[in-house]
N, CA, C, O and CB atoms as a CASP TS submission, in Angstrom:
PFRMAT TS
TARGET T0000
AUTHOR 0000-0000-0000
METHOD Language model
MODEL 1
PARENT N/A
ATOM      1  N   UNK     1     137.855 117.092  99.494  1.00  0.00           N
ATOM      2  CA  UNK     1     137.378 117.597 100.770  1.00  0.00           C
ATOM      3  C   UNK     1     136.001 118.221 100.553  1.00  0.00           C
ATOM      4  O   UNK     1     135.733 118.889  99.554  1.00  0.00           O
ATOM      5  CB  UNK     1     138.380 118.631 101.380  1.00  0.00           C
ATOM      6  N   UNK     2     135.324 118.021 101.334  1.00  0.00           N
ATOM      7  CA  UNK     2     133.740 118.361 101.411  1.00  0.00           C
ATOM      8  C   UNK     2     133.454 119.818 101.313  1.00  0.00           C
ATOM      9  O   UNK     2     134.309 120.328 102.037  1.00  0.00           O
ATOM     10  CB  UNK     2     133.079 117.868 102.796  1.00  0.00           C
ATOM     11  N   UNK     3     132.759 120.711 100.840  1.00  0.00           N
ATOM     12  CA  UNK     3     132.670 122.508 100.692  1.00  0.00           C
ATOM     13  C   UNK     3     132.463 122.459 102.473  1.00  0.00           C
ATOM     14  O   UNK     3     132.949 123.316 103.211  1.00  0.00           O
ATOM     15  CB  UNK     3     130.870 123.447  99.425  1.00  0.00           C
ATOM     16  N   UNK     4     131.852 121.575 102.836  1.00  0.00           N
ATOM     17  CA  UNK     4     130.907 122.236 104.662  1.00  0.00           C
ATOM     18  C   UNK     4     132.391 122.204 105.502  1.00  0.00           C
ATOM     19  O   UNK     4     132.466 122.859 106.542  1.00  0.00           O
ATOM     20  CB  UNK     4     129.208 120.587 105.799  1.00  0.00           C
ATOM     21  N   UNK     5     133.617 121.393 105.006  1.00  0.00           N
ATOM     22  CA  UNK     5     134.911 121.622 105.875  1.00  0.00           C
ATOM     23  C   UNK     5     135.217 122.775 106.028  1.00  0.00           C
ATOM     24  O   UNK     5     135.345 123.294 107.137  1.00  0.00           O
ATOM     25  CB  UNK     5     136.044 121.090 105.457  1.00  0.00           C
ATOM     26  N   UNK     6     135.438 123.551 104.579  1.00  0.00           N
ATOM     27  CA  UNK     6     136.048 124.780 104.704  1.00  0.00           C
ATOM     28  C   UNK     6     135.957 125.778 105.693  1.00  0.00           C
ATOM     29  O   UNK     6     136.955 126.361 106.118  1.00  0.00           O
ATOM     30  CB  UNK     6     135.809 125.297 103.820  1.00  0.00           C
ATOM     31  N   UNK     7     134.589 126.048 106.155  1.00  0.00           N
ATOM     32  CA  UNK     7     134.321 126.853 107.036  1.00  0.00           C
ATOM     33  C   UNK     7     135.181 126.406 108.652  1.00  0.00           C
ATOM     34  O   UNK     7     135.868 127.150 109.352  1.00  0.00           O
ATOM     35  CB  UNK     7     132.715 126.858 106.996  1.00  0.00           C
ATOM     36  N   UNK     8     134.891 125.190 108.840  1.00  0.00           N
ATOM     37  CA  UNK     8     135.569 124.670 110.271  1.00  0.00           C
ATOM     38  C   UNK     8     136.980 124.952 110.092  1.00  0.00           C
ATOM     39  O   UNK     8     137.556 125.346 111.107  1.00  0.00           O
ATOM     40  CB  UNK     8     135.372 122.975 110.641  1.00  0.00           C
ATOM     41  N   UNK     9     137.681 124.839 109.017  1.00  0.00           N
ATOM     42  CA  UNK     9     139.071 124.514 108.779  1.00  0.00           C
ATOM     43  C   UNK     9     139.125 125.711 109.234  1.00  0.00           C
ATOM     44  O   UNK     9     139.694 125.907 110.308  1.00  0.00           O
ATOM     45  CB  UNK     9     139.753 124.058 107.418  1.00  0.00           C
ATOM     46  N   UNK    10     138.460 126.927 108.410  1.00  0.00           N
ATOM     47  CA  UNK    10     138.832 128.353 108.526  1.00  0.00           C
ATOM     48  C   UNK    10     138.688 128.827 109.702  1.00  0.00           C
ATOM     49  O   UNK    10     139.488 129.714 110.000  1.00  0.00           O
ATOM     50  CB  UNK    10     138.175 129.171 107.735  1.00  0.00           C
ATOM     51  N   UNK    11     137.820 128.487 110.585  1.00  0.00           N
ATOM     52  CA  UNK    11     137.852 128.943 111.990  1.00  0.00           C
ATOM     53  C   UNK    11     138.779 128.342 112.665  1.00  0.00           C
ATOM     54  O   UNK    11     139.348 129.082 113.467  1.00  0.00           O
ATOM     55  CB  UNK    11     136.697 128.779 112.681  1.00  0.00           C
ATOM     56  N   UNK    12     139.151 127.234 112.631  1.00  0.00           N
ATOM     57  CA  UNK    12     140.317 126.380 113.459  1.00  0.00           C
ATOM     58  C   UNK    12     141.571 126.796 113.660  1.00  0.00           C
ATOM     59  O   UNK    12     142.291 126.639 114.646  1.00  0.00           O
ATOM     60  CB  UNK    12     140.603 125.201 112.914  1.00  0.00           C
ATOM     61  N   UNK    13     141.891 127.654 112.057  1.00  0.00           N
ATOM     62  CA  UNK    13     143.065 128.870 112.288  1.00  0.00           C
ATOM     63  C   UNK    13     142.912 130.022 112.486  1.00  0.00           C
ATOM     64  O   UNK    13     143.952 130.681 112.494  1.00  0.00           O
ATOM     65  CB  UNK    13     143.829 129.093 111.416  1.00  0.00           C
ATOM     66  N   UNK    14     141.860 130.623 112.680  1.00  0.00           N
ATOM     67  CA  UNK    14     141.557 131.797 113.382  1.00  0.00           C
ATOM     68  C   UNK    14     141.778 131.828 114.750  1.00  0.00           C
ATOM     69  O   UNK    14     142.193 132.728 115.480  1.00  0.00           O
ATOM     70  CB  UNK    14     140.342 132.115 113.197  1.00  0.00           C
ATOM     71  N   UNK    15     141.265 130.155 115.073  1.00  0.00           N
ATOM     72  CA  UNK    15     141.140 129.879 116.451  1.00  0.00           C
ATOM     73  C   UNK    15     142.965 130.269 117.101  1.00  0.00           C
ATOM     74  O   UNK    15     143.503 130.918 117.997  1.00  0.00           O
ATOM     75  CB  UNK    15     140.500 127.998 116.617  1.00  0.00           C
ATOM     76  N   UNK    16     143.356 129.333 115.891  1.00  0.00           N
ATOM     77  CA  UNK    16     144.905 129.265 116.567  1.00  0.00           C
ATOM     78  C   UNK    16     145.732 130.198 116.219  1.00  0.00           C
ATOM     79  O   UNK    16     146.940 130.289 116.436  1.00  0.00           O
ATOM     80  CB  UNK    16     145.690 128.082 116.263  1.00  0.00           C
ATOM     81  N   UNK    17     145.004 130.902 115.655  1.00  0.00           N
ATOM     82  CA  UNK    17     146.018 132.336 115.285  1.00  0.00           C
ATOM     83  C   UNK    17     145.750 133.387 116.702  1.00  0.00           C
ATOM     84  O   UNK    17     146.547 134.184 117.197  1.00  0.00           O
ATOM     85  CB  UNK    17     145.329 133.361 113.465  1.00  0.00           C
ATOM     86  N   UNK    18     144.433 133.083 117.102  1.00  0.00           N
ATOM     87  CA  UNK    18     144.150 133.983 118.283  1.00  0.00           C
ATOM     88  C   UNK    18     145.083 133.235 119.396  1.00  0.00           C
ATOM     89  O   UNK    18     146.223 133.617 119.658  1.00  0.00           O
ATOM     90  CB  UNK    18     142.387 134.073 118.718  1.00  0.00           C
ATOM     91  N   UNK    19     144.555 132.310 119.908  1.00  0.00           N
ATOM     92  CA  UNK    19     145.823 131.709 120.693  1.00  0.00           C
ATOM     93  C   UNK    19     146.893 131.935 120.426  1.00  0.00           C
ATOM     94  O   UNK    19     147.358 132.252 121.521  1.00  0.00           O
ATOM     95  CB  UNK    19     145.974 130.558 120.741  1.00  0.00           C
ATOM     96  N   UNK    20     147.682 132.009 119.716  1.00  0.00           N
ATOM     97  CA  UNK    20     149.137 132.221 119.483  1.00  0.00           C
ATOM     98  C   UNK    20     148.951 133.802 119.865  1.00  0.00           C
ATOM     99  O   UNK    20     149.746 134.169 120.730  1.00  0.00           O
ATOM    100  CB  UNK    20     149.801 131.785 117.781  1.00  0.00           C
ATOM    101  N   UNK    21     148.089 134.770 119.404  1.00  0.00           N
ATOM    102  CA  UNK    21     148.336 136.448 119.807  1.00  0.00           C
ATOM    103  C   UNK    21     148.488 136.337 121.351  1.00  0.00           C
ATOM    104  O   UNK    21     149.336 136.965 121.985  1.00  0.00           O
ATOM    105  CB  UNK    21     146.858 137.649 119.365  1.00  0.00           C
ATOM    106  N   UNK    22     147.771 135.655 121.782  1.00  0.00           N
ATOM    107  CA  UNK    22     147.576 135.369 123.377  1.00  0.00           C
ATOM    108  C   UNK    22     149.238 135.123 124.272  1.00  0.00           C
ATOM    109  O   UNK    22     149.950 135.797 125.016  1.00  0.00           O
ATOM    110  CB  UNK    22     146.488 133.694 123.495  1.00  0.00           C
ATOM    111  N   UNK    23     149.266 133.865 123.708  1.00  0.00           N
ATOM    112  CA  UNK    23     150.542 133.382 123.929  1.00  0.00           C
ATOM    113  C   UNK    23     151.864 134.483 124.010  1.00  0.00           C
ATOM    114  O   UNK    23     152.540 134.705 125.015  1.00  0.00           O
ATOM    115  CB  UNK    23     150.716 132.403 122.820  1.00  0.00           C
ATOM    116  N   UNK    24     152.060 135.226 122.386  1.00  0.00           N
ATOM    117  CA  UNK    24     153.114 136.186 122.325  1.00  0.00           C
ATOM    118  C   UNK    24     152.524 137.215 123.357  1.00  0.00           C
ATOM    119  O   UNK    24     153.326 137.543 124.232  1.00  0.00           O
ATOM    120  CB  UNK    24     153.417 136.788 120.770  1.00  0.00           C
ATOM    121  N   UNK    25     151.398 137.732 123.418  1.00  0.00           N
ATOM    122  CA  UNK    25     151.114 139.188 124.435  1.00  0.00           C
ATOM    123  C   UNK    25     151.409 138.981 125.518  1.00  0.00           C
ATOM    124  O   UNK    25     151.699 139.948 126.222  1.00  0.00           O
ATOM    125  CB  UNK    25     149.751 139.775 124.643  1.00  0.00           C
ATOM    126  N   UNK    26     151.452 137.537 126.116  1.00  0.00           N
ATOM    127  CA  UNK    26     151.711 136.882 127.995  1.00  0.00           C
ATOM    128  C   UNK    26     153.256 137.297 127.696  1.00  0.00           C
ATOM    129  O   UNK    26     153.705 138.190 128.414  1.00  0.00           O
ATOM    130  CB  UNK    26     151.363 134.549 128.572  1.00  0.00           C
ATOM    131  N   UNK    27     154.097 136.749 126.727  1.00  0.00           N
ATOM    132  CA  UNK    27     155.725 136.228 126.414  1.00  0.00           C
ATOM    133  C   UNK    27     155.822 137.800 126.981  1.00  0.00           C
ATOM    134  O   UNK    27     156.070 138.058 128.159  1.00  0.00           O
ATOM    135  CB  UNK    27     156.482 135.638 124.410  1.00  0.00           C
ATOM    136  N   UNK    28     155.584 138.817 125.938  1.00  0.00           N
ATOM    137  CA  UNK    28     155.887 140.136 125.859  1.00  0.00           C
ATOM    138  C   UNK    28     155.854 140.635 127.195  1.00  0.00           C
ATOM    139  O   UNK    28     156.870 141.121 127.692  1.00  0.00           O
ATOM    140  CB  UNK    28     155.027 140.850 124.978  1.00  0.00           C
ATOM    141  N   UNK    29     154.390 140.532 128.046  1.00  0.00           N
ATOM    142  CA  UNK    29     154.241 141.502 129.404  1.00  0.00           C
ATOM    143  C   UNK    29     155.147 141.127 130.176  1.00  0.00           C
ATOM    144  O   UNK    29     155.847 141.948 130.769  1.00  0.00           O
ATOM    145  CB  UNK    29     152.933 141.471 130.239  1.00  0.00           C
ATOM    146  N   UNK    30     155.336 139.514 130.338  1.00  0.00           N
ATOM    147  CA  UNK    30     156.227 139.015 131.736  1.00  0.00           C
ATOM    148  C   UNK    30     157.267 139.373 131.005  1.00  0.00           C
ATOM    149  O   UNK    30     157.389 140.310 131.794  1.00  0.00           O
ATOM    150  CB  UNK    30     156.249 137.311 132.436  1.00  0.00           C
ATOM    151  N   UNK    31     158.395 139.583 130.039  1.00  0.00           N
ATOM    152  CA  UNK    31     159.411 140.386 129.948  1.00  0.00           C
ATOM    153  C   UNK    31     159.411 141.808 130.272  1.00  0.00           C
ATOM    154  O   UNK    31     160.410 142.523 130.347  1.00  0.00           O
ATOM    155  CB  UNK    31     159.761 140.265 128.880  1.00  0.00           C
ATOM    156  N   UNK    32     158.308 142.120 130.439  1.00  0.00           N
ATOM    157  CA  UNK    32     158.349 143.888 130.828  1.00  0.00           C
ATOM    158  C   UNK    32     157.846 144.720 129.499  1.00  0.00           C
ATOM    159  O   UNK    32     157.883 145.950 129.480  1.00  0.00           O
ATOM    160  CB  UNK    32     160.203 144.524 131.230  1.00  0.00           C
ATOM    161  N   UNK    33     157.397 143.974 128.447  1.00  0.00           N
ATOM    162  CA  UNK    33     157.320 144.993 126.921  1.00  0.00           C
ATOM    163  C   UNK    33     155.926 144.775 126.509  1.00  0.00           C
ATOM    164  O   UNK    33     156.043 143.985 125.572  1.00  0.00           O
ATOM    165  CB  UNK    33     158.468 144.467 125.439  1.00  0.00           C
ATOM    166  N   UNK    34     154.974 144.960 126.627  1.00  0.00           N
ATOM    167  CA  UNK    34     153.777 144.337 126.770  1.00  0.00           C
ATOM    168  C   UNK    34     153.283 145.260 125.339  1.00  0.00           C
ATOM    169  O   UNK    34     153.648 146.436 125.351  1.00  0.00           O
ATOM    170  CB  UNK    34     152.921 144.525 128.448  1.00  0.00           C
ATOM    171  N   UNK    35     152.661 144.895 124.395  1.00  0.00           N
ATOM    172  CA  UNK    35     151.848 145.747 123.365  1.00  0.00           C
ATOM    173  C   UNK    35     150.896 146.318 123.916  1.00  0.00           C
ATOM    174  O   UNK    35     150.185 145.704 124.712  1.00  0.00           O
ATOM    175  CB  UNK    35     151.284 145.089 122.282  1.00  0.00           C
ATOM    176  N   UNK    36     150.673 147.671 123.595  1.00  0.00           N
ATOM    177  CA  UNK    36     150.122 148.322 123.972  1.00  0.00           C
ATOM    178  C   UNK    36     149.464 149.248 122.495  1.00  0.00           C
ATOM    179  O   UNK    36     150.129 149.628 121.531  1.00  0.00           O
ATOM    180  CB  UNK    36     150.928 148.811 125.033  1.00  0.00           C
ATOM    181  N   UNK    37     148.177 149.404 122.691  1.00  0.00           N
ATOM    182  CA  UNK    37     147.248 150.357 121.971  1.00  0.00           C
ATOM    183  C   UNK    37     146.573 151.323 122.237  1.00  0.00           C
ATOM    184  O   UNK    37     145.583 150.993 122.891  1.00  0.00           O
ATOM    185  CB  UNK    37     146.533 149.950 121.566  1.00  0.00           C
ATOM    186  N   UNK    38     146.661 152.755 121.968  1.00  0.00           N
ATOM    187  CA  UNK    38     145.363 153.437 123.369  1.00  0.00           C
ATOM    188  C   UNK    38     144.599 154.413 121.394  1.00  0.00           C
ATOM    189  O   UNK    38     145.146 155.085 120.519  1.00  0.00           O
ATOM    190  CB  UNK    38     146.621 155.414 125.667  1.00  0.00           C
ATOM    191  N   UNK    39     143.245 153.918 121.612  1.00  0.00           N
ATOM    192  CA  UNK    39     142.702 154.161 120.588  1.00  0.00           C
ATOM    193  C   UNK    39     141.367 155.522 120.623  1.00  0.00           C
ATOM    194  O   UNK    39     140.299 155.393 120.024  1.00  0.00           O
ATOM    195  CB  UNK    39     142.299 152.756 120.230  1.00  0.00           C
ATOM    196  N   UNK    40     141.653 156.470 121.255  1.00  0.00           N
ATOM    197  CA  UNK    40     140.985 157.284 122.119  1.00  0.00           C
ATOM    198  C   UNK    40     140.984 157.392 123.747  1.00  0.00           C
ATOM    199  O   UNK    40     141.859 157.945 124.414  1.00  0.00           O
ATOM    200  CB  UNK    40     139.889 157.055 121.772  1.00  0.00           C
ATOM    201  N   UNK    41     139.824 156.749 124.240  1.00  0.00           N
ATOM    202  CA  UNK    41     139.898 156.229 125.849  1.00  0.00           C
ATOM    203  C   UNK    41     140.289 154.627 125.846  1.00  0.00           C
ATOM    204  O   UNK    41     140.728 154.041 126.835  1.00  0.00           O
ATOM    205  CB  UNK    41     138.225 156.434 126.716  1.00  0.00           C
ATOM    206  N   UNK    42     140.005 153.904 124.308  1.00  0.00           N
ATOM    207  CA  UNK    42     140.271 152.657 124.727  1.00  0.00           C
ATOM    208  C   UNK    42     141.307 152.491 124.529  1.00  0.00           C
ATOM    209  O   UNK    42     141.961 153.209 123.773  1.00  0.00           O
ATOM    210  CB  UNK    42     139.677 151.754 124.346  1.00  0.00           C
ATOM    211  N   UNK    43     141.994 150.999 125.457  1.00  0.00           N
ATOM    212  CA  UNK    43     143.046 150.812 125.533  1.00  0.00           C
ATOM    213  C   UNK    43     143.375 149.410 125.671  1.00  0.00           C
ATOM    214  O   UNK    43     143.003 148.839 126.697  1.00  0.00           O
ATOM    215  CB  UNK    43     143.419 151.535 126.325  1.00  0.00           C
ATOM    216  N   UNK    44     144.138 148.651 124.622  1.00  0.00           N
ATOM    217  CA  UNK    44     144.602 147.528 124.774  1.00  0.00           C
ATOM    218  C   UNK    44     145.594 147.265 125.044  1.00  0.00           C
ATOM    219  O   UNK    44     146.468 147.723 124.308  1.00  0.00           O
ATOM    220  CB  UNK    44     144.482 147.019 124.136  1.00  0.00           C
ATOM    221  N   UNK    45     146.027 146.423 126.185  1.00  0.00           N
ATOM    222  CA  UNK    45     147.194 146.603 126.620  1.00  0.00           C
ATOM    223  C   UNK    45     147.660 145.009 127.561  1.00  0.00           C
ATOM    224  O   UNK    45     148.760 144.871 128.094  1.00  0.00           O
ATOM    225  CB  UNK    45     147.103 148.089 127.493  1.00  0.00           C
ATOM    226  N   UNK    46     146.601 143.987 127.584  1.00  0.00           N
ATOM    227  CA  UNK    46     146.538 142.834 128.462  1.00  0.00           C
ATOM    228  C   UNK    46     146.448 141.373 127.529  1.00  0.00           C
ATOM    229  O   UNK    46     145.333 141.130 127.067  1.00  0.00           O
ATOM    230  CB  UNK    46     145.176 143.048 129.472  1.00  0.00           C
ATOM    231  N   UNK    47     147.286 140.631 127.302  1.00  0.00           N
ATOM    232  CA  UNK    47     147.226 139.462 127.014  1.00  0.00           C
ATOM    233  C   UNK    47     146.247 138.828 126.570  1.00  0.00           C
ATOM    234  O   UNK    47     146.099 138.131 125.566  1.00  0.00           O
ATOM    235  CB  UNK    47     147.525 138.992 127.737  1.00  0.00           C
ATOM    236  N   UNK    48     145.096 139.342 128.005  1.00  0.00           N
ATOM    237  CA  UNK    48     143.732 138.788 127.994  1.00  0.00           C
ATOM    238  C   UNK    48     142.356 139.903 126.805  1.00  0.00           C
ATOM    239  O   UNK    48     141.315 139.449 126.332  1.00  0.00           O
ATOM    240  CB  UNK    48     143.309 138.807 129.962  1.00  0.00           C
ATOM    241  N   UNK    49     142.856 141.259 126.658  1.00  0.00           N
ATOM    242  CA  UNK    49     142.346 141.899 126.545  1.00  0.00           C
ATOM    243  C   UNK    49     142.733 142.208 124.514  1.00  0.00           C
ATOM    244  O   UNK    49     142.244 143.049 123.760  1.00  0.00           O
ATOM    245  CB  UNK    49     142.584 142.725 127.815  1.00  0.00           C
ATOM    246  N   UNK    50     143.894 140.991 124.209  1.00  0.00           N
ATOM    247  CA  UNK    50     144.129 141.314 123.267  1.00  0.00           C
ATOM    248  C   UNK    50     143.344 139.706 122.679  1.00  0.00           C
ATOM    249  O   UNK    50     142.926 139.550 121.532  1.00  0.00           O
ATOM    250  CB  UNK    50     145.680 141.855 123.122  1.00  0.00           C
ATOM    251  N   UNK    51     143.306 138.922 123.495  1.00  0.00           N
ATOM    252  CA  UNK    51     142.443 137.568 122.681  1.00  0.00           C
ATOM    253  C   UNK    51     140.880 137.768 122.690  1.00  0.00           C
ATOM    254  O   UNK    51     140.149 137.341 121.797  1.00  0.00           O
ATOM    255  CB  UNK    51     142.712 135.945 123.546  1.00  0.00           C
ATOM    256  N   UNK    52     140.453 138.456 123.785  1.00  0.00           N
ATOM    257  CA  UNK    52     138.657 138.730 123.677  1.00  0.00           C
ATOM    258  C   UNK    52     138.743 139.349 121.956  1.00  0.00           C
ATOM    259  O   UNK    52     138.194 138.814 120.993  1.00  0.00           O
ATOM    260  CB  UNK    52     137.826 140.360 125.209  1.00  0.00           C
ATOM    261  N   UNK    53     139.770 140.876 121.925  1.00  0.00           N
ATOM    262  CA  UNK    53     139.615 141.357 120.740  1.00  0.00           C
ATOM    263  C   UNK    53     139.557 140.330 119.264  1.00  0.00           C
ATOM    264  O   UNK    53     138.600 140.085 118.529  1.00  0.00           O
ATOM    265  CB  UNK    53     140.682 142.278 120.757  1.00  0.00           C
ATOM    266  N   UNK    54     140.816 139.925 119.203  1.00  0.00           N
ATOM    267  CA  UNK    54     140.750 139.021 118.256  1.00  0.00           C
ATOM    268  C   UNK    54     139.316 137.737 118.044  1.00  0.00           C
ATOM    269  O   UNK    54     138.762 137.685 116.946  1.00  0.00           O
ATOM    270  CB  UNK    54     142.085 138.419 118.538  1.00  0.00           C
ATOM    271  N   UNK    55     138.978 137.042 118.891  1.00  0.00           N
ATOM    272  CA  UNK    55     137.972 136.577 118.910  1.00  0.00           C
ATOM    273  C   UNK    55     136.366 136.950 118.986  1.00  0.00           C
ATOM    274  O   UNK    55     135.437 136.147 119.062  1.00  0.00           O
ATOM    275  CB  UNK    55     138.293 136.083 119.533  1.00  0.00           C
ATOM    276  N   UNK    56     136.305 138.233 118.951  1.00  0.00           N
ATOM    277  CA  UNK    56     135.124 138.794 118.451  1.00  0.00           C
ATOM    278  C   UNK    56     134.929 139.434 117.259  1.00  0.00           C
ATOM    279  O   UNK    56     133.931 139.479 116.540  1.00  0.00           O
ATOM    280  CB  UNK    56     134.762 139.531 119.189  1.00  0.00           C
ATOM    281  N   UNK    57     136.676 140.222 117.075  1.00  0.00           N
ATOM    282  CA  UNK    57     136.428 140.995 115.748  1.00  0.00           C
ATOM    283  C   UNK    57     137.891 140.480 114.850  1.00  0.00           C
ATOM    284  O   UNK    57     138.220 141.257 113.954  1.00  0.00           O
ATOM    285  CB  UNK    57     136.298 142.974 116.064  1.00  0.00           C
ATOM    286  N   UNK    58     138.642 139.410 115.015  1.00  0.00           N
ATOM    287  CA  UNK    58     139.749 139.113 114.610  1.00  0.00           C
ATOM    288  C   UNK    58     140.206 139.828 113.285  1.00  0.00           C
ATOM    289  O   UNK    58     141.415 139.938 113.081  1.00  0.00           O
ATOM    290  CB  UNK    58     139.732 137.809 114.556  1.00  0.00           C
ATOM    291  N   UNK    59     139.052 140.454 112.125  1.00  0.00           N
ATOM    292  CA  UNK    59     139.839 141.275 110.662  1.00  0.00           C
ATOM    293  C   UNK    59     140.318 141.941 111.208  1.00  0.00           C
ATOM    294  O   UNK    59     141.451 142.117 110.758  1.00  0.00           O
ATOM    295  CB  UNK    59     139.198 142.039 109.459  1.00  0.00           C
ATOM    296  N   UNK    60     140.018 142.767 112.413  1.00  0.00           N
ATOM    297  CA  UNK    60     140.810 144.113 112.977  1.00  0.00           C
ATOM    298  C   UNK    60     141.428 143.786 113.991  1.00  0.00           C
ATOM    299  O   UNK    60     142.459 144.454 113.913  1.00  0.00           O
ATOM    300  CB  UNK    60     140.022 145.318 113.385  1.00  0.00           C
ATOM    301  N   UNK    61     141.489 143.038 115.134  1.00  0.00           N
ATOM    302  CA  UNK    61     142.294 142.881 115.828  1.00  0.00           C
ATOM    303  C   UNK    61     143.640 142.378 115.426  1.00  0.00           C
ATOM    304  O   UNK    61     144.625 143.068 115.687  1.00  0.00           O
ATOM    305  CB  UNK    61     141.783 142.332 116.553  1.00  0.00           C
ATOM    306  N   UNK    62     143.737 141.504 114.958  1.00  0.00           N
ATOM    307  CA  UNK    62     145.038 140.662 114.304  1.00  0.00           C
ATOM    308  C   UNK    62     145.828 141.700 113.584  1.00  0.00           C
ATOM    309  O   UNK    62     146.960 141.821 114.053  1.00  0.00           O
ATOM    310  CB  UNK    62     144.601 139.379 113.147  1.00  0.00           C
ATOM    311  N   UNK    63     145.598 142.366 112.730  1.00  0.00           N
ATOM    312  CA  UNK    63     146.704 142.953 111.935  1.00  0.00           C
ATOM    313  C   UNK    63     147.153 144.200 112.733  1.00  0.00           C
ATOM    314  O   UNK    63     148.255 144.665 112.441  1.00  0.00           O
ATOM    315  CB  UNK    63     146.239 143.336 110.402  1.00  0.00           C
ATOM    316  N   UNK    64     146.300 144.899 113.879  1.00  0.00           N
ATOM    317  CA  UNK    64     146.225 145.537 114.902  1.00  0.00           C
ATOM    318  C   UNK    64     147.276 145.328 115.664  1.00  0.00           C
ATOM    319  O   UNK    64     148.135 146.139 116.010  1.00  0.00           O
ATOM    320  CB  UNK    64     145.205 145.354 115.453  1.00  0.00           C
ATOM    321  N   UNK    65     147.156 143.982 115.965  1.00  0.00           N
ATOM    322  CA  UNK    65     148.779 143.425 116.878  1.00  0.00           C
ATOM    323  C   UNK    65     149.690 143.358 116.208  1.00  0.00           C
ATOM    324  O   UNK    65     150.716 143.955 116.532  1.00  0.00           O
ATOM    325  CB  UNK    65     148.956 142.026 117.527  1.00  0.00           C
ATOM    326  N   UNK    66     149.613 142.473 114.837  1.00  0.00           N
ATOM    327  CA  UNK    66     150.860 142.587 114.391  1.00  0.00           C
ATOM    328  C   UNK    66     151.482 143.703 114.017  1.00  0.00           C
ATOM    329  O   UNK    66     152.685 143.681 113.756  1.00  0.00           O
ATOM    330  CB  UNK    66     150.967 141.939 113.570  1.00  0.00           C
ATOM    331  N   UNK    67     150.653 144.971 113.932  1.00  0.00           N
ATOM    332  CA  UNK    67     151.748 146.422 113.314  1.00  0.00           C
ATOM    333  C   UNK    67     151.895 146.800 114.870  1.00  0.00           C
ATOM    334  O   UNK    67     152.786 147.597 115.163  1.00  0.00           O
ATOM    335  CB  UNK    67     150.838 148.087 112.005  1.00  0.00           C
ATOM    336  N   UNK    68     151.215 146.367 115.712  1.00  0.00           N
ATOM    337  CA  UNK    68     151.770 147.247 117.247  1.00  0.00           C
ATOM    338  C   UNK    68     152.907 146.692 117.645  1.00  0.00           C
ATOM    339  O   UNK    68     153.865 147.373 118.011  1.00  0.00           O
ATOM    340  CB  UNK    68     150.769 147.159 118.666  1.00  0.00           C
ATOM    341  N   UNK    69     152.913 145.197 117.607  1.00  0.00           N
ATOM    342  CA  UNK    69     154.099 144.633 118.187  1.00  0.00           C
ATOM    343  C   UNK    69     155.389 144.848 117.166  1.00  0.00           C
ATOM    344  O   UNK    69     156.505 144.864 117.685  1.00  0.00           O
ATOM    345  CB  UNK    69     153.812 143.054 118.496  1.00  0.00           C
ATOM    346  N   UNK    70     155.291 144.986 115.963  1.00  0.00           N
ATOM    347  CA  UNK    70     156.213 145.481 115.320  1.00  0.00           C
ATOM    348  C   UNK    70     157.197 146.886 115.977  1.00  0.00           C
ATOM    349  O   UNK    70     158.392 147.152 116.102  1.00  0.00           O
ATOM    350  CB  UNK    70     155.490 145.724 114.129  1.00  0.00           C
ATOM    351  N   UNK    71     155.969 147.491 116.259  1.00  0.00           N
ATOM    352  CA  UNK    71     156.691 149.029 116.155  1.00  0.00           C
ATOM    353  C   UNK    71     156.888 149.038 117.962  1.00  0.00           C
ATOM    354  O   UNK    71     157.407 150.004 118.522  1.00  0.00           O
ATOM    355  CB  UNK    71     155.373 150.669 115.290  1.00  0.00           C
TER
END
């Protein structure tokens, strides 16, 4: 495999790792249990508001969800 793949490959599952956060945060709200973060005044708490995160800053968003939705 070519070195110039790696990079695409690596975004392609970032890509779909963000989609999938998306996916579980919709599953979660329309059951009524929605993840929720309040990090001072900010506050994550929307499906939509948890994929912008991941897709701008995904090192911190992602593991962000996964210990919120855990707990």
């Amino acid at each position: 495999m070519p070195a110039a793949l790696v990079p695409v490959l690596v975004l392609l599952v970032i890509l779909a790792i963000d989609l999938w956060v998306y996916a579980d945060a919709r599953q979660r709200a329309d059951r009524g249990a929605p993840v929720v973060v309040r990090i001072g005044v900010f506050v994550l708490g929307t499906p939509e508001t948890w994929l912008l995160g991941c897709l701008v800053l995904w090192i911190f968003f992602f593991p962000l969800y996964m210990v919120s939705r855990a707990g």
